[in-house]
C-alpha positions as CSV (number, residue, x, y, z in Angstrom):
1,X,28.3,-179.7,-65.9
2,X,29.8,-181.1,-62.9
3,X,31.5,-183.9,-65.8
4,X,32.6,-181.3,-67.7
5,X,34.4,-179.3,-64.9
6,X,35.8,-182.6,-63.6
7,X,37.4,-182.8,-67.6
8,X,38.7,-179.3,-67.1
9,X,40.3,-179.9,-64.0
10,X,41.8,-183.0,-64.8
11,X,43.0,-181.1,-68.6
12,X,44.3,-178.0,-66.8
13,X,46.5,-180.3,-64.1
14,X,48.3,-182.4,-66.7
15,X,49.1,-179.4,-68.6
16,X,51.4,-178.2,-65.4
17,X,55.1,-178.5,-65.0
18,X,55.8,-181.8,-63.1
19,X,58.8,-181.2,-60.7
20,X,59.5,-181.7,-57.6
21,X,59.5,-178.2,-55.4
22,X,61.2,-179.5,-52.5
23,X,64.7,-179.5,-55.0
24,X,64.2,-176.4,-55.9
25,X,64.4,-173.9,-53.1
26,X,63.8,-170.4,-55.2
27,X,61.0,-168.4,-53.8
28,X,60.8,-165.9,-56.4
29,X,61.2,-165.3,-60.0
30,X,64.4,-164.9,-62.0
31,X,64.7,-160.9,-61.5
32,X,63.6,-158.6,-64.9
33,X,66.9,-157.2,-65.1
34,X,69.8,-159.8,-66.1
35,X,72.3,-159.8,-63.3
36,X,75.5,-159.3,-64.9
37,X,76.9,-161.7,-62.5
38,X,75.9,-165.1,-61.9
39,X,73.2,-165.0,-58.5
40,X,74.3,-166.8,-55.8
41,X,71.6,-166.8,-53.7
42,X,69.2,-168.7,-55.9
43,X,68.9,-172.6,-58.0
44,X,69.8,-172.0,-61.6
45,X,68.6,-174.3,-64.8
46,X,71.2,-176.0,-66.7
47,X,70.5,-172.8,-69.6
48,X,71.4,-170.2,-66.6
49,X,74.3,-172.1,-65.7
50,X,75.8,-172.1,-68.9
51,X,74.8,-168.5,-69.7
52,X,77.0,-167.0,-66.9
53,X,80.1,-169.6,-67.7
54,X,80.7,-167.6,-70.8
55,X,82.8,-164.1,-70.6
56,X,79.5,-162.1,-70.3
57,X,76.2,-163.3,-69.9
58,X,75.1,-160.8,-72.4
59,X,76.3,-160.8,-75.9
60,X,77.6,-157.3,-76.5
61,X,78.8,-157.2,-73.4
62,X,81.1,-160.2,-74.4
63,X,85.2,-159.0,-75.5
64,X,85.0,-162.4,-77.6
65,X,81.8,-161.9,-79.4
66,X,81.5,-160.1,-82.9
67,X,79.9,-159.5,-85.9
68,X,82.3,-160.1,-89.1
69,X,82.0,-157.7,-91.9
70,X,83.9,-158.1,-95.4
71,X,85.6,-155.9,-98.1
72,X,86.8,-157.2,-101.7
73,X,90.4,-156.3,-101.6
74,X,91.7,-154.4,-104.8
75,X,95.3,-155.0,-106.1
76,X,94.9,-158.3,-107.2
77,X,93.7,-160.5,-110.3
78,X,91.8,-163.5,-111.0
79,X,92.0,-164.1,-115.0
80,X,88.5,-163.2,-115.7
81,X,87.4,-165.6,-112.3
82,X,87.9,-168.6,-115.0
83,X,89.9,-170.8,-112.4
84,X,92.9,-170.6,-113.7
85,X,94.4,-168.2,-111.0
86,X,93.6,-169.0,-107.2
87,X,94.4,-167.4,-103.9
88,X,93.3,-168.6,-100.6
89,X,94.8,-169.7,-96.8
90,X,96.0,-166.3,-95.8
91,X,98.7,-166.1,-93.1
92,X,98.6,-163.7,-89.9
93,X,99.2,-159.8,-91.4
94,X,102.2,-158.5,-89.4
95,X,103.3,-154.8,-89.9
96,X,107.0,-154.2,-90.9
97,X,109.2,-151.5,-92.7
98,X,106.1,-149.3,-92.5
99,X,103.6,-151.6,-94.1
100,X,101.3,-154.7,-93.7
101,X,102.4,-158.3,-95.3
102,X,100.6,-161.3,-95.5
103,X,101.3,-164.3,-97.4
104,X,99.5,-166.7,-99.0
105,X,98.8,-169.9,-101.3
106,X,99.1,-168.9,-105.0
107,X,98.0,-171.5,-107.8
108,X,98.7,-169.9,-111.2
109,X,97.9,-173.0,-114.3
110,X,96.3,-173.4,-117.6
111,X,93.1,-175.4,-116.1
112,X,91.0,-175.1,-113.0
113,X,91.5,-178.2,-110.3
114,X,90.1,-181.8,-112.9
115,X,90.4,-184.0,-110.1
116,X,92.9,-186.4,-108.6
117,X,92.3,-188.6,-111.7
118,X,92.9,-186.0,-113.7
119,X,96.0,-184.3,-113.0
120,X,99.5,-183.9,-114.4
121,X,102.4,-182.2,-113.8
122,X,100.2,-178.9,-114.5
123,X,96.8,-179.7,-114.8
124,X,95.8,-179.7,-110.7
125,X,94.1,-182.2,-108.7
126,X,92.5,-179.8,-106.2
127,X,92.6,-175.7,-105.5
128,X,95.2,-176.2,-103.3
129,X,97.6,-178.7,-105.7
130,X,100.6,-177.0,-107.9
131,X,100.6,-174.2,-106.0
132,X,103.7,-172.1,-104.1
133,X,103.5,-169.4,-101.1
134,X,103.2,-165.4,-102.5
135,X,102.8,-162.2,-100.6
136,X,101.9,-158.5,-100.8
137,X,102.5,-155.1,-98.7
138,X,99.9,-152.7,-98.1
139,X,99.4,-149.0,-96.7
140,X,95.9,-149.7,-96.1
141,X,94.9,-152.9,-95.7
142,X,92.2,-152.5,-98.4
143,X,94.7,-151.8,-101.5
144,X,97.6,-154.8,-102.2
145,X,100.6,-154.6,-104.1
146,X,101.5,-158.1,-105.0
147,X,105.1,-158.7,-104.9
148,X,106.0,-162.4,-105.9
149,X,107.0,-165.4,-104.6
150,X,108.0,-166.0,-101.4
151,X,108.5,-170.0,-101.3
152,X,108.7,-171.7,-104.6
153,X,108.2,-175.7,-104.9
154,X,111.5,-176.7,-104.3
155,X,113.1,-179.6,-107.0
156,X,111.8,-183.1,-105.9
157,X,112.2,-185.1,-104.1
158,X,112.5,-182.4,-101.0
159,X,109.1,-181.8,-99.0
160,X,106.7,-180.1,-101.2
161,X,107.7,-180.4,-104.4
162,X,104.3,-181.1,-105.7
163,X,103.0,-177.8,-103.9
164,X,103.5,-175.8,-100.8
165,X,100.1,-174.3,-99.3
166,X,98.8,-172.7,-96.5
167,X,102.0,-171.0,-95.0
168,X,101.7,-168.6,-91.4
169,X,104.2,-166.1,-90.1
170,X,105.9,-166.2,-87.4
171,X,108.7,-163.3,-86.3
172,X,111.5,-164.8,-83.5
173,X,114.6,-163.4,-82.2
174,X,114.8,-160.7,-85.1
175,X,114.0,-163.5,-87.6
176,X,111.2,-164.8,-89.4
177,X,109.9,-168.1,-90.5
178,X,107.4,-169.6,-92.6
179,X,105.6,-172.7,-91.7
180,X,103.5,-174.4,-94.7
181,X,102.3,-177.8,-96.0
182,X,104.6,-179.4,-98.3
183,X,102.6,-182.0,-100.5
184,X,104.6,-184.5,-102.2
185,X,102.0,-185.9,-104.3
186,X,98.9,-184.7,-105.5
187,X,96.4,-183.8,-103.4
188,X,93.2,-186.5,-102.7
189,X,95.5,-189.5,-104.2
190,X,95.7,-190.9,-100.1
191,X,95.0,-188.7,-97.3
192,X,96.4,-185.3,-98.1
193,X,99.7,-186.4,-96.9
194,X,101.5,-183.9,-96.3
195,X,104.0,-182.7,-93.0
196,X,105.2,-179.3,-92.1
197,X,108.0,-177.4,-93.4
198,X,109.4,-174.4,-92.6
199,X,111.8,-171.4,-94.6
200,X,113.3,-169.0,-92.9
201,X,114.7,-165.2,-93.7
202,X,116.6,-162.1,-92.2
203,X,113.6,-159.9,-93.4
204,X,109.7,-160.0,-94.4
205,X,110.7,-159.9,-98.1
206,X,113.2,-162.5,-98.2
207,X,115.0,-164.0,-99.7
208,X,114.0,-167.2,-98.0
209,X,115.9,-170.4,-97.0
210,X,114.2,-173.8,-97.0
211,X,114.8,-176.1,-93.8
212,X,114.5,-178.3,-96.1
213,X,113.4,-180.7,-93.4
214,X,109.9,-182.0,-91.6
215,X,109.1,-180.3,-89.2
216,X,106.5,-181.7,-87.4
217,X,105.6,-185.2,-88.6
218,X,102.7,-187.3,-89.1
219,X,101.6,-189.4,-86.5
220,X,102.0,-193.2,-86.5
221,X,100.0,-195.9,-87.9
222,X,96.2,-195.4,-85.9
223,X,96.9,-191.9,-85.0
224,X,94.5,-189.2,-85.5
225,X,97.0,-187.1,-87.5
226,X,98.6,-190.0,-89.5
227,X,97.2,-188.3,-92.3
228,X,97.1,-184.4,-92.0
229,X,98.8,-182.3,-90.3
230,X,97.2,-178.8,-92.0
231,X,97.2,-174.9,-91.3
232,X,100.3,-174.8,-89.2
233,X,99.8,-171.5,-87.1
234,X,102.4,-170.6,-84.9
235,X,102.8,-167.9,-82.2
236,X,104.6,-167.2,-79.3
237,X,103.1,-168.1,-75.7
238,X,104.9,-168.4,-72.7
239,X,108.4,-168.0,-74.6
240,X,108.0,-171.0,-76.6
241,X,106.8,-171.3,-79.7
242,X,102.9,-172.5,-79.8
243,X,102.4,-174.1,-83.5
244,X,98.5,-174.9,-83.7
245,X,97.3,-177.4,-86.4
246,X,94.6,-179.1,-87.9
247,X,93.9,-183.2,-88.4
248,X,91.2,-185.3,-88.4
249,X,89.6,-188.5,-87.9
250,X,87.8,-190.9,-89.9
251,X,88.8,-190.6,-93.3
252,X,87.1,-189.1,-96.5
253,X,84.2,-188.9,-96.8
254,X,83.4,-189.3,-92.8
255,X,86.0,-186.5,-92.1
256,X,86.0,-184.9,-88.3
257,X,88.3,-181.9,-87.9
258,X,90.0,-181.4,-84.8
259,X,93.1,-179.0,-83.7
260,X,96.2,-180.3,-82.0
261,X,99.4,-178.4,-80.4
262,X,102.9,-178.9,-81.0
263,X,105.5,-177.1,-78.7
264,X,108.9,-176.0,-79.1
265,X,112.1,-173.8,-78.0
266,X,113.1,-173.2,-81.3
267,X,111.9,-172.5,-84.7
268,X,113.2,-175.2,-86.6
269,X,112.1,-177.9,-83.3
270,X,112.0,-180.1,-82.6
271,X,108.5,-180.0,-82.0
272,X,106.6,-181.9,-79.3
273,X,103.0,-182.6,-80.0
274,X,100.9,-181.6,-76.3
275,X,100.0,-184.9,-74.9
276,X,96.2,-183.2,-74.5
277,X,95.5,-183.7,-78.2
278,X,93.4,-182.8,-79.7
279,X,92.8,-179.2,-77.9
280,X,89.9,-178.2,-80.1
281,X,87.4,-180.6,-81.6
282,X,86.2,-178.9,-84.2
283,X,87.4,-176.5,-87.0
284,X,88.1,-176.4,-90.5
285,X,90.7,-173.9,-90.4
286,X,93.3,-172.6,-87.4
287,X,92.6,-169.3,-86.7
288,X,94.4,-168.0,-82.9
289,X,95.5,-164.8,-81.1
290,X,96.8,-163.9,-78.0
291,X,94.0,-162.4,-75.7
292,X,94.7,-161.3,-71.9
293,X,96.7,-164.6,-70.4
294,X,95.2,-167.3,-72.5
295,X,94.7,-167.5,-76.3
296,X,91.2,-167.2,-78.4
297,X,90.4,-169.3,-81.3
298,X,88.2,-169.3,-84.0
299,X,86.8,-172.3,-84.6
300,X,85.1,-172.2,-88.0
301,X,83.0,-174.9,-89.8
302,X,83.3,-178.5,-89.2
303,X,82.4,-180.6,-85.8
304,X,79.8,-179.9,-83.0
305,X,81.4,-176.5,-82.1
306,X,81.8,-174.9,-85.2
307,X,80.9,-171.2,-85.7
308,X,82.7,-170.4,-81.8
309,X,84.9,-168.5,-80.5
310,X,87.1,-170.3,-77.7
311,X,89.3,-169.2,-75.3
312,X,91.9,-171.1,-72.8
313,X,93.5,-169.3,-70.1
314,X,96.8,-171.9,-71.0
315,X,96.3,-171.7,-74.6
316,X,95.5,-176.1,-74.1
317,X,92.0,-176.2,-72.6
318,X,89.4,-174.1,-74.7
319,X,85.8,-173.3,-73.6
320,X,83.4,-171.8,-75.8
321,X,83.6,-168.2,-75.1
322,X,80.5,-167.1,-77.5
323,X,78.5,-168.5,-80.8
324,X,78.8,-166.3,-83.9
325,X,77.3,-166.1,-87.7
326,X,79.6,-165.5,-90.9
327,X,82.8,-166.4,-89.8
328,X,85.5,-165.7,-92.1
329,X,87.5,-168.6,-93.9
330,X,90.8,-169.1,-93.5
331,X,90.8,-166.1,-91.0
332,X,94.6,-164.7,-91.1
333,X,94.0,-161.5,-88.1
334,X,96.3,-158.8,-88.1
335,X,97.4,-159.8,-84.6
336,X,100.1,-157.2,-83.6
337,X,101.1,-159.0,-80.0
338,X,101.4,-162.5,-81.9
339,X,105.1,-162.1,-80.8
340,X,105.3,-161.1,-77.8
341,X,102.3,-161.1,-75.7
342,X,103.7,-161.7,-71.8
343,X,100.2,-162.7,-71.1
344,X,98.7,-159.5,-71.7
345,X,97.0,-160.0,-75.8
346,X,94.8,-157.3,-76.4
347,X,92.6,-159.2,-79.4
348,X,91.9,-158.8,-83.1
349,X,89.8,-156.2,-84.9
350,X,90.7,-157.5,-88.9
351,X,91.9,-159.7,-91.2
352,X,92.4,-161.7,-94.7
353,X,90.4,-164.5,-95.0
354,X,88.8,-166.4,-98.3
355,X,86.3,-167.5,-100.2
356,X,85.9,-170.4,-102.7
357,X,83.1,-170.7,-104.2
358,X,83.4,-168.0,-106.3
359,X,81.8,-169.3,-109.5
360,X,80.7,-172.5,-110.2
361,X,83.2,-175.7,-109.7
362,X,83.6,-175.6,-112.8
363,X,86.1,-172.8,-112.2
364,X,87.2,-173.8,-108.9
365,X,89.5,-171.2,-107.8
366,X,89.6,-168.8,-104.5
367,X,90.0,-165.3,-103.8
368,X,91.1,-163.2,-100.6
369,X,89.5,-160.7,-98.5
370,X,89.6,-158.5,-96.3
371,X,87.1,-159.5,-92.4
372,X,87.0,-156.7,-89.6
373,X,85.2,-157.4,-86.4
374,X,85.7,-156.4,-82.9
375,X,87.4,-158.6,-80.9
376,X,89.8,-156.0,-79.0
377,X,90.0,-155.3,-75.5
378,X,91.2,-151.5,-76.8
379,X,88.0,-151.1,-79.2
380,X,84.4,-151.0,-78.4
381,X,82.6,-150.6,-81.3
382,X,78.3,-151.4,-80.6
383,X,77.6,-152.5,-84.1
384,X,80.1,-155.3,-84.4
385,X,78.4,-156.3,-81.3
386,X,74.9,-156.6,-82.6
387,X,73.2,-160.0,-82.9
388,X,70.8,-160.0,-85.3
389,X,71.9,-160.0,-89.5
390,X,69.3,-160.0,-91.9
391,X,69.5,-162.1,-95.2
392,X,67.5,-161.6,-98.1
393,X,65.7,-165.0,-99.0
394,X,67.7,-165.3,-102.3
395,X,70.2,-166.3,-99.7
396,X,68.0,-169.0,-97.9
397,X,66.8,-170.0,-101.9
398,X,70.0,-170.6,-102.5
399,X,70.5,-173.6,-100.3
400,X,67.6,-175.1,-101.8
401,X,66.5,-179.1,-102.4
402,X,68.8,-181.0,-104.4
403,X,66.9,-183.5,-106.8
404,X,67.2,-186.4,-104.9
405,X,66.0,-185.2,-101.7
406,X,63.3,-183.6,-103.7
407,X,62.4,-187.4,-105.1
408,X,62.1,-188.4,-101.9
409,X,59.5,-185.9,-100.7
410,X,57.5,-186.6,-104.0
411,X,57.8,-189.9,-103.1
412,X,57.0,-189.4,-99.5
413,X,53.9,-187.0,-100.5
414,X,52.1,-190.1,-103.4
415,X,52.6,-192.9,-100.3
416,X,50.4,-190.5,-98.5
417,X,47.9,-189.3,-101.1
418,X,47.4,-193.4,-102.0
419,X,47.1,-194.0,-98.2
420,X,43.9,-191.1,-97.7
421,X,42.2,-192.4,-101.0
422,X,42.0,-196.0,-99.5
């Protein structure tokens, strides 16, 4: 008996916590009810510490955390969804003349995307590839009336001949511009190459002028953004012009997407890339809005802080602000103080944003949709602020095995059947 209380003893001790209590000077409990401020008065774990360095320390208390719910947008149409038509990369929606525009990549061609080996002068390479900037008005915001083209290709050899994609707005001194990437050769031949350009117009619906010039270029040789310089999203901070981008590292297929800053005075530059760059490490698109002094961002897919929203007091040195589910693609937010701020943005609450896979890649193509949330100091609305969504498992099945990772299991699973009948 005696042995077997010894064995207890000993069991029971090395299943304690080993720390050392003279480091840790608490001499109670974390309290039952969360301190909405961070305690002073006691040592905090590394998980604490953290928990209190975002806006709130609980969720729905948090002005930059949200749900994000969607709405198929009527007005516009697809072909049948046989890849053929595309829409996608929506810009900010802005409200003028009594109505909401937003602009976006168009690709209208006899085939869906065949492939960089593939392609012609009509059949595309990628979604993305033969593709010029449209826009359409609404009363709504659920409804669209598609008006035309905004930006065209323009006649080679000027940039983006080969297609002109993912355009944003941007409204300056009772004028307003278009930023977009101008492709001069089909997309996925080497690197995407392809700068910013910019058109410019006396009113939302145009006519528009090209620049026809680059306006901010790729970086040299050995640069992170020698490649790509994608999503060019411009607003107006601290009465210069903020234009946020995307590049990355690494090269296909290792790709890491990362977000730089370019500066300028004027619209048409020159441009003057922050020497901080990269601002954000991760990202697929460039999503940003004013909010209070600083600017938020939503950094969606790619790198080790995708699926956050980020916030920088200077609009250069972003924190995560909260972690968030179903982020909306290509997030264009109706972002009314995108202008003209003065340090006081008040947030988002919707936008247009895309998905792609629509179909099967067969019929590669994109459509556009409407995302609201509630990221608004001026709204406070309890279920956007709710952190638990519920999928049915059709959605889990659907990211199932593929059949070589299911090979391997098999594979795995006979090694160890052959090993127990030894």
């Amino acid at each position: 008996m005696q042995y077997v209380l010894l064995l207890m003893m000993i069991g029971g001790s090395a299943c304690q916590p080993t720390f050392d209590k003279k480091e840790v000077k608490n001499d109670s409990a974390f309290p039952f009810i969360l301190p909405k401020e961070k305690p002073t008065d006691r040592q905090l774990s590394r998980a604490m510490e953290r928990n209190y360095s975002y806006p709130a320390a609980r969720p729905e208390e948090n002005e930059l955390y949200t749900q994000f719910k969607y709405t198929e947008l009527k007005g516009f149409d697809y072909n049948g969804h046989d890849g053929t038509i595309s829409r996608r990369d929506p810009s900010k929606v802005i409200f003028e003349n009594g109505q909401y525009y937003v602009w976006y990549t168009k690709r209208d061609t006899p085939t869906p995307p065949k492939g960089p080996d593939l392609c012609n002068d009509t059949i595309p390479s990628r979604d993305w590839d033969l593709s010029e900037i449209w826009y359409a008005t609404s009363k709504d915001g659920f409804t669209w009336e598609e008006k035309g083209v905004a930006v065209p290709r323009p006649p080679k050899p000027n940039v983006g001949w080969r297609s002109v994609t993912t355009t944003d707005i941007l409204k300056w001194k009772g004028k307003y511009y278009l930023y977009y990437q101008g492709f001069m050769q089909a997309s996925g031949k080497r690197g995407d190459d392809c700068p910013v350009a910019v058109s410019y117009a006396d009113s939302p619906d145009g006519p528009w002028t090209p620049a026809n010039k680059i306006v901010i270029p790729n970086g040299k040789e050995g640069e992170w953004d020698q490649y790509s310089i994608h999503d060019p999203y411009p607003i107006v901070y601290k009465d210069k012009i903020y234009l946020y981008y995307k590049s990355d590292f690494d090269g296909d297929p290792n790709l890491v997407r990362m977000q730089g800053l370019a500066i300028a005075d004027d619209p048409l530059g020159p441009f003057e890339k922050h020497p901080l760059n990269p601002v954000i490490t991760s990202g697929h698109e460039t999503t940003l809005f004013p909010f209070k002094e600083g600017m938020a961002a939503l950094v969606i897919k790619d790198g080790t802080e995708h699926f956050t929203i980020q916030y920088a007091e200077d609009g250069v040195n972003f924190d995560i602000a909260s972690v968030v589910s179903l982020m909306p693609t290509a997030a264009g937010p109706y972002v009314p103080d995108a202008f003209n701020s003065n340090g006081n943005g008040r947030g988002i609450t919707w936008g247009i944003s895309h998905f792609t896979n629509v179909t099967t890649w067969k019929e590669n193509h994109a459509i556009i949709a409407r995302f609201d949330c509630d990221l608004s100091l001026d709204v406070h609305d309890p279920v956007m602020k709710q952190t638990q969504v519920y999928f049915k498992p059709k959605v889990y099945f659907s990211q199932g095995l593929n059949k070589k990772q299911k090979a391997r299991i098999d594979k795995e699973n006979q090694a160890l059947l052959k090993k127990a009948s030894k």
